[in-house]
Structure formats: structure tokens, C-alpha cells
C-alpha positions as CSV (number, residue, x, y, z in Angstrom):
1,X,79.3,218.5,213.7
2,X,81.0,218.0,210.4
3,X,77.0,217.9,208.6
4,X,76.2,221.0,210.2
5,X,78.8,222.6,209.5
6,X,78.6,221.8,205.5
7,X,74.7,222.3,205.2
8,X,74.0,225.8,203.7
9,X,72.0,228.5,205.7
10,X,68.8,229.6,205.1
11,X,68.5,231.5,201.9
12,X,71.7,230.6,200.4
13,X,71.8,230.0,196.3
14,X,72.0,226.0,197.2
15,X,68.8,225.6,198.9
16,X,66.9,228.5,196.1
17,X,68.4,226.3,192.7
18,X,68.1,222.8,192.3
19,X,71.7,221.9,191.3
20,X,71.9,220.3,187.7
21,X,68.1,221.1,186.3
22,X,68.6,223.7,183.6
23,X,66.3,226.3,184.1
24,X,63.5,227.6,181.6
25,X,64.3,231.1,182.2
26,X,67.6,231.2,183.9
27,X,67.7,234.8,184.4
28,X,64.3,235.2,186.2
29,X,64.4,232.1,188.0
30,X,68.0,233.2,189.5
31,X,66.6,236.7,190.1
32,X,63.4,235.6,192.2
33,X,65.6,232.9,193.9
34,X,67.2,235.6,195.3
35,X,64.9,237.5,196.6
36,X,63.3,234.6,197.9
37,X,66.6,234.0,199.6
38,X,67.0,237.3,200.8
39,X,63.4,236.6,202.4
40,X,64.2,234.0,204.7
41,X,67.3,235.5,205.7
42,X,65.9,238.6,207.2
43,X,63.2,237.1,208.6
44,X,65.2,234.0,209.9
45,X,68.2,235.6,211.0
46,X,68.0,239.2,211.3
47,X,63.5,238.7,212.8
48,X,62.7,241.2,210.7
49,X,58.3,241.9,210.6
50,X,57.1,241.0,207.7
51,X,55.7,244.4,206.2
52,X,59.4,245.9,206.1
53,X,60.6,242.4,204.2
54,X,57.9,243.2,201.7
55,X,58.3,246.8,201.0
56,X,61.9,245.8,201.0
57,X,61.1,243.2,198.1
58,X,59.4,245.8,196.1
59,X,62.2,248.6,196.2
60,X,64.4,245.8,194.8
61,X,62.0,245.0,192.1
62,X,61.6,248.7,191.6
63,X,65.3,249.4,190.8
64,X,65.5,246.2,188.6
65,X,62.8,247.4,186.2
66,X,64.1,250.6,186.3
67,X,67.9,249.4,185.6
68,X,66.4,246.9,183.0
69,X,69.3,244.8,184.2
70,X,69.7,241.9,186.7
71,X,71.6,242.2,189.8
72,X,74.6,240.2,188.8
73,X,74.4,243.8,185.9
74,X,74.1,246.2,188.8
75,X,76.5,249.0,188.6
76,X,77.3,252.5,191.0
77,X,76.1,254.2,188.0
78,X,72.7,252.8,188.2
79,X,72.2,253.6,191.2
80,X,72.8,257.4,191.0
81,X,70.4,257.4,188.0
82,X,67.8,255.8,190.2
83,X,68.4,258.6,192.8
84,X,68.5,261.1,190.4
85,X,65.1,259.7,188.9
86,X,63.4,259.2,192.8
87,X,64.3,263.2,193.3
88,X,63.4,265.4,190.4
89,X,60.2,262.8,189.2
90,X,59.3,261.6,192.2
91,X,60.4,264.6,194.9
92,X,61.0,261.6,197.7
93,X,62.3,263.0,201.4
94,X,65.1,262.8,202.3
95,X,64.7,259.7,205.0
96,X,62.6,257.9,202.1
97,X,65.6,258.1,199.8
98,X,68.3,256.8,202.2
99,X,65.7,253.7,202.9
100,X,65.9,252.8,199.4
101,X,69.5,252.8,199.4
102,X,69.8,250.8,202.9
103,X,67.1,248.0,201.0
104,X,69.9,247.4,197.8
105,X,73.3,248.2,200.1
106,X,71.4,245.1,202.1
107,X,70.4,242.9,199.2
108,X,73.9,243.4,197.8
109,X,76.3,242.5,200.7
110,X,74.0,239.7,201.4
111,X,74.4,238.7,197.3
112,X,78.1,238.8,198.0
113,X,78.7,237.4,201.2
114,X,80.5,234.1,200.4
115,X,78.2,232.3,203.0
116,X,75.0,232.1,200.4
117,X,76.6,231.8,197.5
118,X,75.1,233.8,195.2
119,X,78.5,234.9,193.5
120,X,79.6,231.3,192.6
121,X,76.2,230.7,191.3
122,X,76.2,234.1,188.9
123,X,79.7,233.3,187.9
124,X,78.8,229.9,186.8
125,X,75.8,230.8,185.1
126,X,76.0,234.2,183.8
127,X,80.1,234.1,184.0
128,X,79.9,237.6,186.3
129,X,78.8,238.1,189.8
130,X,77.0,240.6,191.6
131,X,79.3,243.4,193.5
132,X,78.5,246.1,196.1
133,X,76.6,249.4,194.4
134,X,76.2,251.4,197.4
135,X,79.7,253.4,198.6
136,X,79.8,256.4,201.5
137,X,80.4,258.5,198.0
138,X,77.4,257.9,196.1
139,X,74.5,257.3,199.1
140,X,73.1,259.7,202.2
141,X,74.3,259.5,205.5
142,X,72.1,259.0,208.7
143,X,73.7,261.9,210.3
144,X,70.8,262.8,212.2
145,X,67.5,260.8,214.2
146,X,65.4,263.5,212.8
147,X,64.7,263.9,209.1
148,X,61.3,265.2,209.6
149,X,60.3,268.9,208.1
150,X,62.6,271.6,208.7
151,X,58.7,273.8,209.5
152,X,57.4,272.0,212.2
153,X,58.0,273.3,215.5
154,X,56.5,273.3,219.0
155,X,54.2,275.9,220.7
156,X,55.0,278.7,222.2
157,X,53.6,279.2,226.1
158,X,50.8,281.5,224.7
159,X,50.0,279.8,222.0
160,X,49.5,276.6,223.7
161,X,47.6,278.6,226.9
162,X,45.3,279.9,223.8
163,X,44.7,276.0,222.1
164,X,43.8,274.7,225.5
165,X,41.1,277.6,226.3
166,X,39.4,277.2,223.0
167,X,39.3,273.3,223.7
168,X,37.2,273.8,227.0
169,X,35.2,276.4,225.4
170,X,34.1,273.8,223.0
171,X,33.2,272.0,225.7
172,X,30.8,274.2,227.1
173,X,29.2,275.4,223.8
174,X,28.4,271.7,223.2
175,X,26.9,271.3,226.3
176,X,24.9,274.2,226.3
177,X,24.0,273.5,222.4
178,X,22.8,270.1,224.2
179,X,24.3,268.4,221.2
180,X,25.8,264.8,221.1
181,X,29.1,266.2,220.5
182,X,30.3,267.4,223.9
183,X,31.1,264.0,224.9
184,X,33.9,263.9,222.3
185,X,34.8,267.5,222.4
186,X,35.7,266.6,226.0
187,X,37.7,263.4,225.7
188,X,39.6,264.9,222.5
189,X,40.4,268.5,224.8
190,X,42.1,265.8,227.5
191,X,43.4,263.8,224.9
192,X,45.7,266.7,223.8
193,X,46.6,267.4,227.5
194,X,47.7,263.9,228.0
195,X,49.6,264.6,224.5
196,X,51.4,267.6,225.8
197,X,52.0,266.5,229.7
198,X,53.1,263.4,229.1
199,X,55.4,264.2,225.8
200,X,53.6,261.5,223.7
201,X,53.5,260.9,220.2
202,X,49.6,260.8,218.3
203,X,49.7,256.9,218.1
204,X,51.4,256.0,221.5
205,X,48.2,258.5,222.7
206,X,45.4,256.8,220.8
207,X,46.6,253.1,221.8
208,X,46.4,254.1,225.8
209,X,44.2,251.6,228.3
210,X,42.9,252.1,231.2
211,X,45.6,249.7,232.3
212,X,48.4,252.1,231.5
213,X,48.2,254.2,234.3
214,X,49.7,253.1,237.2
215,X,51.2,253.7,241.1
216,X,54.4,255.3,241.5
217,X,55.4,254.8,245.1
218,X,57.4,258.3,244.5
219,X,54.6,260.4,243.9
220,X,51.7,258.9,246.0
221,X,49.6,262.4,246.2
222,X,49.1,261.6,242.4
223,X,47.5,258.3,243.2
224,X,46.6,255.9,240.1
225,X,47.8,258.6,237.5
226,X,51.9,258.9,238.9
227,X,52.9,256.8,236.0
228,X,52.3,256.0,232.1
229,X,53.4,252.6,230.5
230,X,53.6,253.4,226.7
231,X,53.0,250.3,225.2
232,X,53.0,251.7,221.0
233,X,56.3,253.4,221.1
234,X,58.0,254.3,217.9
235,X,59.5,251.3,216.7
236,X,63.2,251.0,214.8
237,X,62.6,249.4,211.5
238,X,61.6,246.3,211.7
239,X,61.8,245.6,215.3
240,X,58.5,245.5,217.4
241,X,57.0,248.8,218.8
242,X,59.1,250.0,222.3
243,X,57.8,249.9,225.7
244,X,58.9,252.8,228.3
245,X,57.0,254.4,231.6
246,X,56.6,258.3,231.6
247,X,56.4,259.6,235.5
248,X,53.8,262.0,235.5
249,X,55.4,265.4,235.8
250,X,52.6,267.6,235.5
251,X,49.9,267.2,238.3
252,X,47.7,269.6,236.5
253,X,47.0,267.1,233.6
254,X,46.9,264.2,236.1
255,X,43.9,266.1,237.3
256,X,42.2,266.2,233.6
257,X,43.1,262.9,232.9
258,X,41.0,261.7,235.8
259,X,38.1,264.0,235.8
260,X,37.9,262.6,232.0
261,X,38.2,259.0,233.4
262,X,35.7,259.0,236.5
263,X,33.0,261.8,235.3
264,X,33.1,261.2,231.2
265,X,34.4,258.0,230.1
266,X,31.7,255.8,231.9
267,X,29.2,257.9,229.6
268,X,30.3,256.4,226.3
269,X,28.5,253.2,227.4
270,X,31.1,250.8,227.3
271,X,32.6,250.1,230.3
272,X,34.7,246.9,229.7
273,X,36.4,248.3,227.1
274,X,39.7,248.6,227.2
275,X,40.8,251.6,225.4
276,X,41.1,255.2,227.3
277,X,39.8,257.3,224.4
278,X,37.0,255.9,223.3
279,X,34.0,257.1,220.5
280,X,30.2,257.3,220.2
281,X,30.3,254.6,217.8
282,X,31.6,252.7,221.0
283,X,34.8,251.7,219.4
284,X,39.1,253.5,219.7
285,X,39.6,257.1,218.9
286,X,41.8,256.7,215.8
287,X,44.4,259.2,214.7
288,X,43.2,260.6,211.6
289,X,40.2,261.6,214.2
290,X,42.9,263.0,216.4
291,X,44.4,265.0,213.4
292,X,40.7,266.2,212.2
293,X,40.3,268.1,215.1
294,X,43.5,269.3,215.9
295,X,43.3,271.4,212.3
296,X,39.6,272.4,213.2
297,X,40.8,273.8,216.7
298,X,44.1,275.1,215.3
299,X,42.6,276.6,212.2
300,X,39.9,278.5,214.3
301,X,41.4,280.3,216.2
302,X,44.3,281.2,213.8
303,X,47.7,279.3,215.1
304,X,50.1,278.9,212.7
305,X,49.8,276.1,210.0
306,X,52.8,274.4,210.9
307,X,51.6,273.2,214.4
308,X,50.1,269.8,214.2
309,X,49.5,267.1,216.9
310,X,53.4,266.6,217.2
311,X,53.9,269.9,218.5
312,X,53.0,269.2,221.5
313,X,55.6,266.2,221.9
314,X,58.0,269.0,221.0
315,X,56.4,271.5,223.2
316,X,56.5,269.0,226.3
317,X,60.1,268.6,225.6
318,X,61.2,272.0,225.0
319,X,59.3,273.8,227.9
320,X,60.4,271.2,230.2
321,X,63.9,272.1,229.4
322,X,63.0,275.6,229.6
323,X,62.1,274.8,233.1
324,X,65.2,273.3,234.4
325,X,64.4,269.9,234.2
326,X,67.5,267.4,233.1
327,X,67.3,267.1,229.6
328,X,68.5,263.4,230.4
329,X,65.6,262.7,232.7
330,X,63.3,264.7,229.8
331,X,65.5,262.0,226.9
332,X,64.1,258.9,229.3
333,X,60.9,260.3,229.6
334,X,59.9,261.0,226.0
335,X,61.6,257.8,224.8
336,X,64.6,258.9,222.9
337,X,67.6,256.9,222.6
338,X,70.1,259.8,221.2
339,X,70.4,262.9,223.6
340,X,70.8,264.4,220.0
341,X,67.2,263.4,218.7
342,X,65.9,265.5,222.2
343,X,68.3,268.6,221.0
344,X,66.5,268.2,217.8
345,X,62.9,268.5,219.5
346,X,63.9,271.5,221.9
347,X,63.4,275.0,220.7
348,X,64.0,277.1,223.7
349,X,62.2,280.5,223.5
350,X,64.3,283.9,223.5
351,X,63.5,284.6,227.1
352,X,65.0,281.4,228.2
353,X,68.0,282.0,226.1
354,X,67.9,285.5,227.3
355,X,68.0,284.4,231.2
356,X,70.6,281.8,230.9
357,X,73.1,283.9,228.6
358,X,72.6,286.8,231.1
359,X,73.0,283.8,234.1
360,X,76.2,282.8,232.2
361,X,78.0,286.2,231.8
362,X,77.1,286.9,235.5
363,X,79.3,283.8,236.3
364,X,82.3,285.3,233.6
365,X,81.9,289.1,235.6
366,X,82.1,287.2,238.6
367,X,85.1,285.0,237.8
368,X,86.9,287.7,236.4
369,X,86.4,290.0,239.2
370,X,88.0,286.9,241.2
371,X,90.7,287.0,238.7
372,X,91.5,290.7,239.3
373,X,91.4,290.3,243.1
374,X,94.4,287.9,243.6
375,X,96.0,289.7,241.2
């Protein structure tokens, strides 16, 4: 118990520097060692996948050329310069800028955590130590899930009736043209049914299989189509994508989704694939295909630039709402774990806010009325 207990964990300043050599470059070699450490320990202790460890490595490296200074040099000031550099030279969002200052709050606590011993090793070596840059003062909160553009929105009723005409109309002008492309111009029309009836985001659509729709023993008149596994959800940082099941809610796009599957999909010639959407090159739509289209339709028939293929997650959410539906049930569903992230995506129209503020002053007229009669 006793060697266990003494032998330093992964990354730690023991196991980087060979205790006694005198280093070449002492500076660089303690600099990489640390990053090196900082390596192992998020992907030893904290399983972190490998592309976030690397971009994590070069924001570090970013801020150290820009500082001109080591970490044990690292000062609050430095990093508001770097801010103030990202923003007016760089014009960075708002998310991307409070990544940057998670990746050195991160590198620094771990630098000063007594455990790794970075601090003993600076003060020996450089006789100062590294200290924490990143305060609630001088870095952005995460007050919100959603840091997305202010624009976007979801479709209104009529403008999504209108998207999903001109979708089956291409359709039928490719078939009558005779040309190769009505195959596609059908699967991509139910592809952005499935997007808006089952709340999904562009990626989690494009990575369906066959295999994904399943049973659900409490809608049986819906047969193979009640239920969705989303295997691609939107991962946290780091962390592997989610998992969730959607229950099918709207039979109307159950009823696309398997006309697509039994009369179209069987005529891209590839039957053992295993993707649902799948192209005449015989391989997975992809969702720069997904996006090319959705500007083409959108832009044709005049809808409003800010609609892209994520409005109609946000129109699945908001008109389910609008339709009485438990916003809990509709949080579940769409895979969010805030009920604030689903108040984000909902944009009730003005006749739904027009019904239920005319609903709720009904109730006040009616409880005061009950007020004045025992009176």
C-alpha cells in the first residue's frame, strides 16, 4: 500500500523530467513536459477522445506564442489581451471563445494541483510557479446550452406546408423529365420529413440504418416505424456521441418513411447496405449533400435565408408545444438534458400565444367572478 501510495500519477512533473539530468533547453523541455503531462491525464483520468486533447494542445501552444512567455510567466493580464486579440482580429463566437478559456483554466489548475507537481518543479527551476489565470471576473460564463446565432429560427406552419410541396413537386418533375435524379429528389424530400417528425439534428439524420427503426408495443398500428434509436446524438465535449429512442409522434411521416423504404430504397441497388439514405454512387448521403439541397429548395421558392436544415429540429419542437404536448415528454424526445435548452428551441407563434393568454385571462375572469360571489 505504502508504494502505491508514493508513486506519482500519470502526468505528474516526476514521471515528464528525469530527476538530476540538466536539461539542454530547460525552458522548452519543462514546457512540452507539461503538455505532455496534461496529455495523459485527460486521456487517462478524465477519457477524454483524442481530437478534443489535441485541439486542446494547440490552444495552449496558441496562447504561449502569443504571450511570448512560459506558463510558469502566465498572468490575468495575458489572458485578457488574448481575448481581446481572438475578438476584434479574429471575430471568434461567443462559445469558441469560452472554449479557449475552459482549455487554459484546465491546463492551469491541473499545473497547480499539488498532486503533479508542476509547482515544485517551476519553483525549483525557474524560482516561480505557475498560478491560476482564469477568474469568474475576467472569462465568459456558460449561462446558457445554446450559443448558436441569435437569426436562426424554426418554420412557421405555412412555410413549412410550402417547403414540403415544392419537395414532392421535384419529385414529379424528375420523373416526368425521366432524369436520374428523381431517385434522390425523393429520398432527400423524406429525409427532411424524418428531420422535422422526428426532431433530429442533420448528422443524427444522415447516420440512420435500417436497423434504427424499431417496434413500440405502444403504438402497434405504426408497425416497424413506432420508434427511432439515435445512435449519433450530439455529444458533450469529449465524451462519445449519445444514444436516445424518439417514439414516433407523427403517423403521417411514419407513412413517408416507409413508402421511401419499401418502394425507393431497393432501387439504389444496394440492398445489404446498411445506411437509410443512401446515393447513386451507392454509398451514405452526407450532410454537406443534405445542406446543398436544402438552400436549393429554400432559395427557390423564396423562404427566408435564415432557415437551414436545423429549423426543422426547432420547428418539431416548437409546433409540438404549440400542440399541447408536454414540453418534458418533447425535452426526452429531442434529446435535451436542460428543460432550458428546449425553451431556447421553442418559438411559439402569435396565435398560440394569442389562445393561451386569452385561455389564461378566462381562468382570472372566472376566478374573480368566484371571488365577488362569496363576497
Amino acid at each position: 500500500m505504502s508504494n502505491d501510495a508514493n508513486r506519482p500519477i500519470a502526468g505528474a512533473a516526476r514521471l515528464e523530467l528525469v530527476d538530476g539530468v540538466a536539461l539542454l533547453r530547460p525552458e522548452d523541455s519543462v514546457f512540452e513536459g507539461m503538455l505532455s503531462g496534461f496529455e495523459k491525464q485527460q486521456r487517462g483520468g478524465r477519457r477524454l477522445a483524442a481530437k478534443t486533447i489535441r485541439g486542446r494542445e494547440g490552444q495552449l501552444r496558441q496562447f504561449s506564442l502569443f504571450t511570448n512567455e512560459y506558463p510558469w510567466n502566465w498572468t490575468s493580464s495575458h489572458m485578457d489581451e488574448w481575448m481581446t486579440s481572438l475578438i476584434s482580429e479574429k471575430g471568434l463566437a461567443h462559445s469558441t471563445l469560452r472554449s479557449y478559456q475552459l482549455t487554459v483554466r484546465l491546463f492551469c489548475d491541473f499545473l497547480t494541483s499539488p498532486a503533479y507537481g508542476w509547482a515544485d518543479e517551476c519553483e525549483k527551476r525557474f524560482g516561480t510557479h505557475p498560478t491560476q489565470i482564469c477568474h469568474e471576473w475576467n472569462t465568459i460564463q456558460h449561462l446558457t446550452d445554446y450559443e448558436g446565432q441569435g437569426e436562426r429560427r424554426p418554420f412557421t406552419r405555412e412555410e413549412l406546408q410550402k417547403f414540403f410541396d415544392y419537395c414532392d413537386d421535384r419529385i414529379e418533375v424528375a420523373a416526368r423529365s425521366r432524369r436520374k435524379g428523381a431517385l434522390a429528389a425523393y429520398r432527400d424530400a423524406t429525409l427532411f420529413k424524418v428531420l422535422y417528425g422526428w426532431g433530429l439534428r442533420r448528422t443524427e439524420g444522415c447516420k440512420l440504418d435500417l436497423v434504427d427503426f424499431h417496434r413500440n408495443a405502444s403504438a402497434p398500428e405504426l408497425g416497424r416505424y413506432g420508434m427511432l434509436q439515435v445512435r449519433w446524438g450530439k455529444a458533450t465535449k469529449g465524451s462519445p456521441p449519445r444514444r436516445r429512442n424518439v417514439a414516433s409522434v407523427m403517423p403521417w411521416a411514419v407513412e413517408a418513411v416507409e413508402d421511401y423504404v419499401v418502394n425507393i430504397r431497393p432501387r439504389f441497388g444496394v440492398p445489404d447496405h446498411a445506411a437509410l439514405w443512401l446515393t447513386e454512387r451507392q454509398g451514405r448521403l452526407q450532410p454537406r449533400e443534405v445542406n446543398d439541397r436544402f438552400t436549393a429548395y429554400r432559395d427557390a421558392i423564396k423562404l427566408p435565408a435564415e432557415l437551414t436544415p436545423h429549423s426543422l429540429r426547432h420547428s418539431h419542437v416548437t409546433h409540438q408545444i404549440e400542440d399541447g404536448v408536454d414540453p418534458k415528454f418533447v425535452q426526452d424526445q429531442v434529446g435535451h438534458l436542460y428543460a432550458s435548452t428546449t425553451a431556447i428551441y421553442t418559438a411559439v407563434s402569435g396565435d398560440f400565444m394569442n389562445t393561451m393568454m386569452r385561455k389564461a385571462l378566462n381562468r382570472a375572469f372566472e376566478r374573480d367572478a368566484d371571488l365577488g360571489g362569496t363576497g
